[in-house]
C-alpha positions in Angstrom: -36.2 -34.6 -20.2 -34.6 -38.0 -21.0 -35.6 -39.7 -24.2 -37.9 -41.5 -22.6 -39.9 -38.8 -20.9 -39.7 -36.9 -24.4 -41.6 -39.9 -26.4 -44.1 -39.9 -23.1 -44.8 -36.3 -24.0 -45.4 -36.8 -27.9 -47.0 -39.8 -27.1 -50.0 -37.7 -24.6 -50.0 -35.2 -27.1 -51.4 -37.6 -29.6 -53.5 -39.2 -27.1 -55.3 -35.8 -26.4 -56.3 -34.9 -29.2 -58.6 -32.0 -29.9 -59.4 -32.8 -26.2 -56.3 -31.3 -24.7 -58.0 -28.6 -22.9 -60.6 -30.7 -21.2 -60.9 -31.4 -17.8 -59.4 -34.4 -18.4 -55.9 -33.1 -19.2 -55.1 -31.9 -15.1 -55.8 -35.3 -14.2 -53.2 -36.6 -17.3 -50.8 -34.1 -16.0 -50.7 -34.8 -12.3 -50.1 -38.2 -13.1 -47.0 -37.5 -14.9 -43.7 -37.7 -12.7 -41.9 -34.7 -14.7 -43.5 -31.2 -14.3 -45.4 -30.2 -17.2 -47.7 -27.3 -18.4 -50.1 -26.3 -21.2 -51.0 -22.9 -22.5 -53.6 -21.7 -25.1 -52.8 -20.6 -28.4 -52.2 -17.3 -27.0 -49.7 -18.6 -24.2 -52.5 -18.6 -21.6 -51.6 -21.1 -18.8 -54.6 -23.9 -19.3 -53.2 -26.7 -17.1 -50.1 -27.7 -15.2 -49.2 -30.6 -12.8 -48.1 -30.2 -8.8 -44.1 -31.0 -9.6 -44.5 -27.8 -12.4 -46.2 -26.0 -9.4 -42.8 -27.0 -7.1 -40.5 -26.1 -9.8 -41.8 -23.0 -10.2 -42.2 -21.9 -6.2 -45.8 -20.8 -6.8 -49.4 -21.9 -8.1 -50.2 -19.3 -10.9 -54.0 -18.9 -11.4 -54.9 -20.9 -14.5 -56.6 -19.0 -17.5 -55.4 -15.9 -15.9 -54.2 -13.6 -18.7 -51.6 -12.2 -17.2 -50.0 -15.4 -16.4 -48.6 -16.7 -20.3 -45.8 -18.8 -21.6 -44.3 -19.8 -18.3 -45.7 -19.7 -14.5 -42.1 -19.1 -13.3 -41.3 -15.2 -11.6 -38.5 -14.9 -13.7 -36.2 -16.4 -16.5 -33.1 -16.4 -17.6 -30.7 -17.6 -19.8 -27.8 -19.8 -18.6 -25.8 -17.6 -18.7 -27.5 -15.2 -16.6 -29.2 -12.8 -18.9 -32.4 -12.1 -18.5 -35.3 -13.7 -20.6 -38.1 -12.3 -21.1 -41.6 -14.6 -20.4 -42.5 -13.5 -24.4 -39.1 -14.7 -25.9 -38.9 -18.2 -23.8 -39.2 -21.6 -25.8 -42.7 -21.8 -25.3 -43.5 -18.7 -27.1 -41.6 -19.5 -29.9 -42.9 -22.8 -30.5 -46.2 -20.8 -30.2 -44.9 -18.6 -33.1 -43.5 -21.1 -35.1 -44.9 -24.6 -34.4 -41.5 -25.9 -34.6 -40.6 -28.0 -31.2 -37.7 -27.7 -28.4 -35.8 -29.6 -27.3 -33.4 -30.1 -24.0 -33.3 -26.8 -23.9 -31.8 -25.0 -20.5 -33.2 -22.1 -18.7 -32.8 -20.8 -15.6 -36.0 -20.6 -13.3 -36.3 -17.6 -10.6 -38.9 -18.5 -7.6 -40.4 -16.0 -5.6 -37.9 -16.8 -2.4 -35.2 -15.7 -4.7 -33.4 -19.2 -5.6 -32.9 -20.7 -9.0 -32.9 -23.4 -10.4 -31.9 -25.1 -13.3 -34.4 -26.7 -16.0 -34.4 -28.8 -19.4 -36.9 -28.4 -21.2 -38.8 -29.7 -24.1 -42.2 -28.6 -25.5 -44.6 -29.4 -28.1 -46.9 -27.7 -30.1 -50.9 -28.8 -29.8 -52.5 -28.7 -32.7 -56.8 -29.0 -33.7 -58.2 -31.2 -36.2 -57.6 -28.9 -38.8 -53.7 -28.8 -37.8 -53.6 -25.3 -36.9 -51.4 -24.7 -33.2 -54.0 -24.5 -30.8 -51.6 -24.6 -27.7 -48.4 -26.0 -26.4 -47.2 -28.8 -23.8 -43.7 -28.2 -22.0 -42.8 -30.6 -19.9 -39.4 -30.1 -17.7 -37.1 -31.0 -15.1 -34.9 -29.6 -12.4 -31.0 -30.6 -13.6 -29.3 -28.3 -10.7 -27.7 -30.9 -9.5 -27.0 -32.5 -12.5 -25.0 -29.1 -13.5 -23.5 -28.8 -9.7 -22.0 -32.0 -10.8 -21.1 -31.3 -14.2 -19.2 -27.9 -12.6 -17.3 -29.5 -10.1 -15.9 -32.2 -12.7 -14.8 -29.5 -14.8 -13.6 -27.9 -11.8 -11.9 -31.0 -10.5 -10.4 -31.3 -14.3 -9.4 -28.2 -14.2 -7.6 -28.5 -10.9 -5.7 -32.0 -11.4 -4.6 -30.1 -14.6 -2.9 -27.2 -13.1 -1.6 -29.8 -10.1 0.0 -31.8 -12.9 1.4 -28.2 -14.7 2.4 -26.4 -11.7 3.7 -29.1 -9.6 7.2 -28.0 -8.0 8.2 -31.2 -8.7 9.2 -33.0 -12.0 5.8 -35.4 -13.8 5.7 -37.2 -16.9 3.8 -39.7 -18.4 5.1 -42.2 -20.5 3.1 -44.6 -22.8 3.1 -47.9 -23.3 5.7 -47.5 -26.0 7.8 -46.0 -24.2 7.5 -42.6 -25.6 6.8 -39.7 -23.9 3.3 -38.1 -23.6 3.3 -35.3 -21.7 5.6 -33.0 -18.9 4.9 -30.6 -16.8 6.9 -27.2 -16.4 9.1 -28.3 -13.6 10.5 -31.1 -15.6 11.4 -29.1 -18.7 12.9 -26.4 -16.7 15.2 -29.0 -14.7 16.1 -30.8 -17.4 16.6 -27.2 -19.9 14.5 -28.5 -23.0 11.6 -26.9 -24.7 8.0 -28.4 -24.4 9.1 -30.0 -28.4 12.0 -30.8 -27.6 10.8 -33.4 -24.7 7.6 -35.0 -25.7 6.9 -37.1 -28.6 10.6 -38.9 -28.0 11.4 -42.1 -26.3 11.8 -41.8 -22.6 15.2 -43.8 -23.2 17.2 -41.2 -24.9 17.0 -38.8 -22.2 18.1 -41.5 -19.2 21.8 -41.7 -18.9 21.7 -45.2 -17.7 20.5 -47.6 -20.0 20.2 -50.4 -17.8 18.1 -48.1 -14.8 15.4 -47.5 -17.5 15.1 -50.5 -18.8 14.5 -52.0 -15.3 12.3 -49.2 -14.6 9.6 -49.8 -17.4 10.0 -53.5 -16.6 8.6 -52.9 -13.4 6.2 -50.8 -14.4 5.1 -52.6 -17.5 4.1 -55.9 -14.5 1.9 -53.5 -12.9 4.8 -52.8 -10.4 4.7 -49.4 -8.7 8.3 -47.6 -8.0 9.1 -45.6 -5.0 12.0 -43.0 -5.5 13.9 -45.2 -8.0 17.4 -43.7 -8.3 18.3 -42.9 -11.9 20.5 -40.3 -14.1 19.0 -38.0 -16.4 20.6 -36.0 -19.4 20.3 -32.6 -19.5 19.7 -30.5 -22.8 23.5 -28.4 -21.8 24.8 -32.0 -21.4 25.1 -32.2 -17.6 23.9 -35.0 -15.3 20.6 -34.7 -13.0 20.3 -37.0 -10.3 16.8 -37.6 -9.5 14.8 -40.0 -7.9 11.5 -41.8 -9.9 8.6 -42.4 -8.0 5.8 -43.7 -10.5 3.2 -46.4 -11.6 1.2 -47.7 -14.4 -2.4 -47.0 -15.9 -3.9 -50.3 -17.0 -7.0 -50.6 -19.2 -8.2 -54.5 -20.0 -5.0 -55.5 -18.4 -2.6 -53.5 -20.9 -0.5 -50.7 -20.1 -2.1 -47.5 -20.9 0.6 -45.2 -19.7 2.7 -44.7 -16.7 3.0 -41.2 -14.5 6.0 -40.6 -13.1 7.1 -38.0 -10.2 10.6 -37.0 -11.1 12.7 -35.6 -8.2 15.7 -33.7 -8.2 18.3 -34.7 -5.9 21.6 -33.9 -8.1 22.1 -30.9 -4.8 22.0 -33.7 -2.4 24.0 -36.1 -4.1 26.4 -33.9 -5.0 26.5 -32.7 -1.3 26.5 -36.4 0.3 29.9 -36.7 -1.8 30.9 -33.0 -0.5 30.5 -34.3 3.0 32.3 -38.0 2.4 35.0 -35.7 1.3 35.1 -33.2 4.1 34.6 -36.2 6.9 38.7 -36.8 6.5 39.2 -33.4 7.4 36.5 -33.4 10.5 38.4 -31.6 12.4 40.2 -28.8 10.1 36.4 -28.1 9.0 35.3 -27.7 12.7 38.5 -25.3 13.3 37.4 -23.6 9.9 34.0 -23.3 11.1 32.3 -19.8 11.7 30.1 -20.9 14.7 32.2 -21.4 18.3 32.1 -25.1 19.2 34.5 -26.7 22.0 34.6 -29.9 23.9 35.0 -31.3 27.0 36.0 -34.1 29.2 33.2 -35.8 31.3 34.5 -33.5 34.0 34.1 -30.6 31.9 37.3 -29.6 31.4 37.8 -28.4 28.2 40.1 -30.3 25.5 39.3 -28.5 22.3 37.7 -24.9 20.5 38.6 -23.5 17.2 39.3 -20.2 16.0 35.6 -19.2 16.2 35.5 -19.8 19.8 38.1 -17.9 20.6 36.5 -14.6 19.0 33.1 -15.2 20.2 34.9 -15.4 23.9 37.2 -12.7 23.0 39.8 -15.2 25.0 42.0 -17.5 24.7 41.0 -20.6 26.9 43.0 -22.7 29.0 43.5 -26.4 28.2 42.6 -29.0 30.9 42.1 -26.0 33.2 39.0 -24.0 32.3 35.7 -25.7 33.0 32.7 -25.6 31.8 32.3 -22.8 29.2 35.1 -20.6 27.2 33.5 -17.4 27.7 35.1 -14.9 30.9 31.8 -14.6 32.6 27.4 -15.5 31.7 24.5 -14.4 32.6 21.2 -15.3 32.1 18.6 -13.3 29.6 17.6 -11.2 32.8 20.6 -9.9 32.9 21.5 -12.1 36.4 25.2 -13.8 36.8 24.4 -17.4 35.2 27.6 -19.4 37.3 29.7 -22.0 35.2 29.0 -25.0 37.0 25.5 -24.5 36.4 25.2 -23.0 32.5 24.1 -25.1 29.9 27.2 -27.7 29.3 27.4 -28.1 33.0 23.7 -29.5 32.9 24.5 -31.7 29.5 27.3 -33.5 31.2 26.0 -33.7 35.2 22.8 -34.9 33.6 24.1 -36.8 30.3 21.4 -35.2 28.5 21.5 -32.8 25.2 19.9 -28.9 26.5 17.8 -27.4 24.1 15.9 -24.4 23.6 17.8 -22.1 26.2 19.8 -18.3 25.8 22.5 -17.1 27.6 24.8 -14.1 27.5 28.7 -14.5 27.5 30.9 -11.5 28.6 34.5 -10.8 27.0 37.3 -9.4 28.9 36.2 -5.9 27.2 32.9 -5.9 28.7 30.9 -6.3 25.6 27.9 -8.9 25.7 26.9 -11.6 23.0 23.5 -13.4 23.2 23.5 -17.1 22.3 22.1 -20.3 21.5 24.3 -23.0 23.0 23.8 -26.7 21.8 25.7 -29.0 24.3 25.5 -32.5 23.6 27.1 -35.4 25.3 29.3 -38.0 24.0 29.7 -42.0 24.7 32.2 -44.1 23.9 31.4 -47.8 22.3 30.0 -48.7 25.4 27.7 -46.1 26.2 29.8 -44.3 28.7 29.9 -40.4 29.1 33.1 -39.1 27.9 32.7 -35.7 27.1 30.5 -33.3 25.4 30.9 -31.0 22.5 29.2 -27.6 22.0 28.2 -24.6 19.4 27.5 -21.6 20.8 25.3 -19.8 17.9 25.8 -15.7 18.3 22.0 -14.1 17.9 23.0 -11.0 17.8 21.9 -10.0 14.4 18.7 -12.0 15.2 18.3 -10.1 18.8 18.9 -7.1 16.2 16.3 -7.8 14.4 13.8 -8.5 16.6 14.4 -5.4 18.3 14.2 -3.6 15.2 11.0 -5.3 14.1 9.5 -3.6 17.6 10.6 -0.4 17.0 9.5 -0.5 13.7 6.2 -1.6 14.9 6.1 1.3 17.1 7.3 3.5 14.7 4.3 2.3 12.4 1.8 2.6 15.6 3.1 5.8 16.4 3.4 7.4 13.3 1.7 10.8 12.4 1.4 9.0 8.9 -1.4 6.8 8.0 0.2 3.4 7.1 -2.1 0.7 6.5 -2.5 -2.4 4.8 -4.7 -3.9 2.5 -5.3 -7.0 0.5 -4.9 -7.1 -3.5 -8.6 -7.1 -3.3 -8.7 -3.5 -2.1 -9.7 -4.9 1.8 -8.5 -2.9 4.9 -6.5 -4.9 7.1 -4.2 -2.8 9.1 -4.7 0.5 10.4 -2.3 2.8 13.1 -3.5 5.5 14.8 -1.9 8.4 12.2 -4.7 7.0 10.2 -7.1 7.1 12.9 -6.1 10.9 13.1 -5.5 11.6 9.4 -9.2 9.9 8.4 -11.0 9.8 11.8 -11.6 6.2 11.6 -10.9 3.8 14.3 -9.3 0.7 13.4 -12.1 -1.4 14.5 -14.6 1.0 12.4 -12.5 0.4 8.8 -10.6 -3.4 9.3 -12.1 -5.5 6.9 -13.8 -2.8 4.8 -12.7 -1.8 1.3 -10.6 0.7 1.3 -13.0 2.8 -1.1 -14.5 4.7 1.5 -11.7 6.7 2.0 -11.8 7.5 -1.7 -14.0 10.3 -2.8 -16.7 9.0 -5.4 -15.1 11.2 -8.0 -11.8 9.9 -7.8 -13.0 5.9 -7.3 -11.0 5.1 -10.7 -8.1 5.4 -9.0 -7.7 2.2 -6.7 -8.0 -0.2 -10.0 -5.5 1.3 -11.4 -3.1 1.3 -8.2 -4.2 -2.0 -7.5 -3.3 -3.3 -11.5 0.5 -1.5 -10.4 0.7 -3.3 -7.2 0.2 -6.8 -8.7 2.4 -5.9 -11.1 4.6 -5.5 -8.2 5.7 -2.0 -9.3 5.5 0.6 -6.5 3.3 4.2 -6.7 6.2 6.7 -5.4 4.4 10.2 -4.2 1.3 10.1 -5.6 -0.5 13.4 -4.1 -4.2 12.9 -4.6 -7.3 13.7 -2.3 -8.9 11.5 0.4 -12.0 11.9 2.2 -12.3 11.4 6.0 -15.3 10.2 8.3 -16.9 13.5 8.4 -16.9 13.7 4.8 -14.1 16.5 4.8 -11.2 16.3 1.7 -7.5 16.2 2.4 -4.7 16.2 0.5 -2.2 13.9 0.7 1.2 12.3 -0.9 0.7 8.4 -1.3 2.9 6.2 -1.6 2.1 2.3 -1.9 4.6 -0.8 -2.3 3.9 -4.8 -2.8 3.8 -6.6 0.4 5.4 -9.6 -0.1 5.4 -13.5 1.5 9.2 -14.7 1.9 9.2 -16.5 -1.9 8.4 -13.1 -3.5 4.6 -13.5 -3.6 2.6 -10.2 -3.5 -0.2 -11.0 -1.2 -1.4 -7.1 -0.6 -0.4 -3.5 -0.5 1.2 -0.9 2.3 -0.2 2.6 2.0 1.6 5.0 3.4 -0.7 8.6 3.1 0.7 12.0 4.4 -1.1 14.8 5.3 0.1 17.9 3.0 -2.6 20.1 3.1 -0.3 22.4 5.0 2.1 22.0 2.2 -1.0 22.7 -0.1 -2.1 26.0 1.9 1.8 27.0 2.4 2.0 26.8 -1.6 -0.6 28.5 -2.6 0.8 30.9 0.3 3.5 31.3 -1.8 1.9 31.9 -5.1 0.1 34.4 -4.4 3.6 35.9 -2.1 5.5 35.3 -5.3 2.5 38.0 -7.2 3.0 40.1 -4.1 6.4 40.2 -4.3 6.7 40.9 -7.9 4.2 43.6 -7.8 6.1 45.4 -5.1 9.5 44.6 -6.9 8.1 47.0 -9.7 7.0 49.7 -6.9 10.0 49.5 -5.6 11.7 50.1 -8.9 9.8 53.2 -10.0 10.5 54.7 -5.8 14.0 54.3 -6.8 14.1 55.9 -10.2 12.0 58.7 -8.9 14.4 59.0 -5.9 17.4 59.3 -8.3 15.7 62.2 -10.2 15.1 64.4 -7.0 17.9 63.8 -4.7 19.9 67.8 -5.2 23.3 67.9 -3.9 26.4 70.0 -4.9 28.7 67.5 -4.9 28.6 63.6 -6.0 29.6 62.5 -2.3 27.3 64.5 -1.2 24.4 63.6 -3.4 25.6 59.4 -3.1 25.3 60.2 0.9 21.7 61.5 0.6 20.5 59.0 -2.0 22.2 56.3 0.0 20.3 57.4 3.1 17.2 57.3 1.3 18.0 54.4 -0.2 18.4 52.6 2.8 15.3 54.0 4.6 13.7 52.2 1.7 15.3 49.1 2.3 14.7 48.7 6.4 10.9 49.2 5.5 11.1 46.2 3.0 13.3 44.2 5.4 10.4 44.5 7.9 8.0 43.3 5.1 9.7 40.4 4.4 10.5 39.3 8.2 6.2 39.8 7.6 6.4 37.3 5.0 4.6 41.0 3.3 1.9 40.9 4.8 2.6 44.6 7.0 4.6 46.7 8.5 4.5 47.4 12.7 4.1 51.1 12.6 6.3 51.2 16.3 9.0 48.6 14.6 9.3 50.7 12.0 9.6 54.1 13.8 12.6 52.1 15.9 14.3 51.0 12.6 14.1 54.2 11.0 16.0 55.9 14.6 17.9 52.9 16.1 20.8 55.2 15.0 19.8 58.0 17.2 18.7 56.8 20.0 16.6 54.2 22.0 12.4 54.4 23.1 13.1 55.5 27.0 17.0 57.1 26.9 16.2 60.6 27.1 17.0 61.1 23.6 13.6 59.2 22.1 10.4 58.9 23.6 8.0 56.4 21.3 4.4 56.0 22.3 1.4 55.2 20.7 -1.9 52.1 19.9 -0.1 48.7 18.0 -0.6 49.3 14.4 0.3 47.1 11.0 0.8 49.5 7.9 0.2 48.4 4.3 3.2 47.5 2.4 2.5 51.0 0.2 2.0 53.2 3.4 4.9 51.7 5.4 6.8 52.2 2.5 5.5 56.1 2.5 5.9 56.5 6.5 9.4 54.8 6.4 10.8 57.5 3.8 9.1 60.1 5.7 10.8 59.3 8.7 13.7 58.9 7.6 13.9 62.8 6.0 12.9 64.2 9.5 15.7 62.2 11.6 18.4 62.8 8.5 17.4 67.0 9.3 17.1 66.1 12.8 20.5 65.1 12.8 21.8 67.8 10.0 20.1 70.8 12.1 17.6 69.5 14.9 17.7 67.7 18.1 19.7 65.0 17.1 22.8 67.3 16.3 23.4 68.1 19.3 23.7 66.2 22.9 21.0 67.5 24.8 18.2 67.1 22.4 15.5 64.8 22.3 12.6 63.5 19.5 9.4 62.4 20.7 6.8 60.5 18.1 3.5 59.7 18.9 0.7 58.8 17.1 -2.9 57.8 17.4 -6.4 57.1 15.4 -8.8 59.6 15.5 -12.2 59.9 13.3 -10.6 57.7 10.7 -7.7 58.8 10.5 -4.1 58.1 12.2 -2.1 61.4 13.5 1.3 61.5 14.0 3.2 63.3 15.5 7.4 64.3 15.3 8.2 67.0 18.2 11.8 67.9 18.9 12.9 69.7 21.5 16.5 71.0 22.9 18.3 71.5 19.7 19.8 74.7 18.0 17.2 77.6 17.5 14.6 76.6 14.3 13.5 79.1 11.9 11.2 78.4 9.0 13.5 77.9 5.7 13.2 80.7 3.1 12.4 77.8 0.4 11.1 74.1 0.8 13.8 71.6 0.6 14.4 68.5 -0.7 13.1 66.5 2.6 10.4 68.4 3.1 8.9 67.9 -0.6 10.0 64.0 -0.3 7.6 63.9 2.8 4.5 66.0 1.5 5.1 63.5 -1.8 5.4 60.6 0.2 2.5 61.8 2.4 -0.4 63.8 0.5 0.6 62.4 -2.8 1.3 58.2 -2.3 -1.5 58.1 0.5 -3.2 60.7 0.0 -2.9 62.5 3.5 -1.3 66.1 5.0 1.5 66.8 6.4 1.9 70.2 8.7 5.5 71.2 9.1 5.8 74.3 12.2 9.2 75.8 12.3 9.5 76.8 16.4 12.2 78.2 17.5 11.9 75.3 20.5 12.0 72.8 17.3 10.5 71.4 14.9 6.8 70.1 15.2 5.6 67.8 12.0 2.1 66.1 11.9 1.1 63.6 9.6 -2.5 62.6 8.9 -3.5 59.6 6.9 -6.7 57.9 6.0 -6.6 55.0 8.1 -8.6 53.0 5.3 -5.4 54.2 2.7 -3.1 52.5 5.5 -5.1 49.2 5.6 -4.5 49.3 9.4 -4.8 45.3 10.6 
């Protein structure tokens, strides 16, 4: 409410009177062009006017006592929070008496916009003085703020302009002394923000005369446009720039003047490089790196440097070769490209400059250079053709390049990585199909999502973080962490994630590059529980080889090394075949052809092997490999195996639980039963009834021996 409106309403308070709740009052209030309410002394809306009705975005019933202090939906505060209908202005004025004034709120309507209101209420008192009610009466200021916003907005922006501007501005008042500079200046001219403003803009120009004409100008209203002066720098050198600048006038008087201050000391200083280098024109174009030649209007050619000469990989003939210096061309195709009609042919025959076009030169070694030729005729005084003169640019690194951007895109495309992109704002925006695989998403399902829904909810405090890094423009090396794909399935992966960068160095987003390692997960904890595996067989194998040392009986040393060697190494094939395993079992038929590869062969007459595929336990191919190896050692000592006729034939098979097998030898020396058990045989019944808990049957026949061993197939953990 403006003053006036505000001494309107204190003005129709006094006019009602006690009579402020009559019927009277709606009439008052429609009549009023600002939207105004009253309320009882309990906050009851009494009355209220049709503009109160619009600002509000609904007609509350009046006298209704759910409807008190405001008719709005909702309030708030300006600066968002919510205000409850019982704390607004009108129900402290109703508490306290005291009046508001230009206060804002924000009004909610019932279609969900808001709108912006000052307000200013009044207390209603009786005859005896006592509040009886309250009056607001308000307006919509929305646009007003709008407006307010985008000055401060448009403030703010002309204020970072005139800080962050690449190029030089100060202003200058009228005294000549300087009142303000932006960053570029300070940094091109090396002084500190102190150092710079607050002193006259004369002691920094190097030309006393230049300034004083400048502020002449500018003092008569005279705008400049890129005045050439010399500025001192703070380490005592000379900047070149250029002042483009004009004056701010108030009543006619300089205010102060703004003034763009370019830095042209590079181009001066190579305008004088070049008026130097133009006596030596043509030892600079023999010293040049790029290939250029010339030729007579017939196309002869009358002069290349050095650079020429390797980008041809020839030497060219004066006066004789035409046309171009290379051996041979050919077009980007790949097809012959003839002299008379390459690029310099056309410049001269058509006394035109060619633009735009490739060609391939061959050298007398057969390589190929791709090039950018730029021929360009040359007239005399008169206008006449006299020749041309071309540079032959070599884009080989460039063709490099571009072929090395495809294959990187298909690398990218074809990847079984998932490399995306996103923006600093967390915003998918690139997406190959080793992400399509890895999460399941297509690239049209995620594109312009946030990358969040790959992220499982538990582990959503990770992106801020990554994203704080990235703008930072540090890079995340192997981060391993878990994702979660379309179906809502984990995986594990190793993340990596680097700045993506525009050519000045400004990080605009972020590349992911996410590998699938669950393998690598599985295969570890493969190996952990391998590594207990392994240790815990480690200490079997330990306490096998002590006992072994205590029983071996021989009476001799070589003879008891030979036999503890033997057992030793029976030991040791039934652990190799664990660990080709990777210990998870032993092949019982892999082990019985281990154990006898010495003697003999399944199938030569000497070995017969038959019997059902079946993996042992590490502790009962352990037992069955020792075993084994005591009945082919006696074999060998006094059975079939000593002699050249005999033969060994081991078969087994499951039967009610249990897995049989059997060691029959046949055609060796006569067998009698021993008068006492030996060594082997107590190593097998051991190994046999006492590690797994089985029988073993030993019958001495004369035709050879026959063993049987029984196990539990549960002790043997058959697979």
């Amino acid at each position: 409410m403006d003053g006036s409106q505000d001494v309107a309403a204190e003005r129709l308070t006094t006019a009602l009177g006690p009579a402020w709740q009559t019927e009277h009052c709606a009439e008052l209030l429609a009549m009023l062009p600002a939207a105004v309410y009253t309320v009882d002394r309990s906050g009851v809306i009494t009355s209220y006017n049709a503009r109160a009705a619009e600002l509000w975005g609904r007609s509350p019933v009046r006298g209704d006592l759910q409807e008190r202090f405001c008719g709005s939906l909702r309030l708030f505060l300006p600066d968002g929070t919510p205000l409850p209908h019982d704390q607004c202005p009108m129900a402290q004025v109703l508490a306290d008496g005291r009046p508001v004034k230009d206060r804002e709120v924000v009004i909610e309507r019932p279609d969900g916009t808001r709108i912006v209101a000052l307000v200013n209420i009044v207390a209603l008192r009786d005859e005896s003085g006592a509040i009886a009610g309250a009056m607001n009466c308000f307006n919509d200021i929305t646009a007003r703020k709008q407006t307010e916003d985008e000055l401060r907005n448009s403030r703010q922006d002309l204020e970072d302009f005139f800080e962050n501007c690449a190029v030089g501005l100060h202003w200058v008042g009228a005294d000549g002394t300087i009142l303000r500079a932006n960053r570029a200046e300070l940094e091109m001219l090396g002084y500190r923000r102190e150092e710079y403003v607050g002193r006259k803009i004369t002691e920094f120009h190097d030309d006393p005369v230049a300034i004083a004409d400048i502020l002449e100008h500018l003092k008569r209203g005279e705008a400049l446009d890129k005045y050439p002066a010399r500025l001192r720098a703070k380490d005592g050198s000379i900047k070149h720039v250029l002042i483009t600048s004009d004056g701010r006038f108030r009543d006619g008087k300089l205010v102060h003047t703004r003034c763009f201050t370019l830095d042209v000391t590079a181009v001066r200083r190579a305008e004088k490089t070049l008026n130097e280098r133009e006596q030596w024109s043509r030892q600079l174009i023999e010293s040049l790196p790029a290939a250029v030649y010339t030729t007579d209007a017939a196309g002869r050619i009358t002069f290349y440097n050095r650079a020429a000469v390797e980008f041809a990989g020839r030497e060219p003939v004066l006066g004789s070769d035409q046309w171009c210096v290379s051996l041979r061309l050919y077009r980007p195709d790949g097809t012959p490209l003839p002299h008379e009609e390459c690029p310099m042919a056309i410049a001269l025959k058509e006394n035109r400059p060619v633009r735009g076009v490739e060609a391939i030169a061959e050298r007398p070694d057969g390589t190929r250079v791709p090039f950018i030729p730029f021929p360009t005729p040359l007239h005399d005084d008169s206008g006449a053709l006299v020749g041309a003169v071309n540079m032959l640019v070599d884009i080989t690194d460039s063709k490099r390049a571009e072929q090395y951007a495809q294959r990187l895109a298909a690398i990218v495309e074809s990847s079984d990585d998932s490399i995306i992109s996103k923006s600093l704002d967390g915003v998918i925006e690139t997406w190959n199909q080793g992400a399509e695989r890895i999460f399941g998403y297509k690239a049209e399902e995620v594109i312009g999502k946030p990358v969040t829904i790959l992220i499982p909810p538990d582990r959503h405090d990770e992106e801020p973080g990554i994203l704080a890094r990235i703008r930072r423009g540090e890079r995340v090396d192997h981060y391993e962490t878990v994702r979660q794909r379309k179906d809502g399935s984990l995986v594990h992966i190793s993340l990596t994630v680097s700045p993506i960068r525009t050519a000045d160095g400004t990080i605009i987003g972020a590349s992911k590059i996410s590998r699938d390692i669950t393998a690598q997960k599985q295969a570890e904890e493969r190996l952990k529980l391998l590594a207990r595996e392994v240790d815990h067989r480690a200490k079997n194998i330990l306490a096998t080889v002590q006992a072994l040392t205590r029983m071996t009986r021989a009476d001799t040393v070589p003879a008891y090394m030979e036999a503890l060697m033997g057992r030793l190494r029976a030991l040791a094939q039934a652990h190799t075949l664990l660990a080709k395993s990777r210990w998870t079992g032993i092949n019982l038929r892999r082990l019985i052809e281990e154990e006898l590869e010495p003697f003999g062969s399944d199938g030569d007459g000497h070995l017969t092997i038959a019997g059902p595929d079946i993996v042992l336990s590490p502790e009962a191919g352990q037992g069955l490999g020792m075993a084994l190896h005591e009945l082919a050692t006696n074999a060998a000592k006094y059975g079939a195996f000593s002699v050249p006729g005999g033969s060994v034939s081991v078969q087994w098979h499951t039967t009610g639980g249990r897995l049989v097998l059997r060691w029959t030898e046949r055609g060796g020396p006569p067998v009698r039963a021993p008068g006492r058990r030996g060594f082997g045989s107590g190593l097998i019944e051991a190994a046999i009834q006492g590690q797994l808990d089985g029988e073993a049957i030993f019958d001495w026949r004369p035709a050879g021996l026959a063993c049987e061993l029984s196990i539990s197939t549960e002790k043997l953990a058959i697979i």
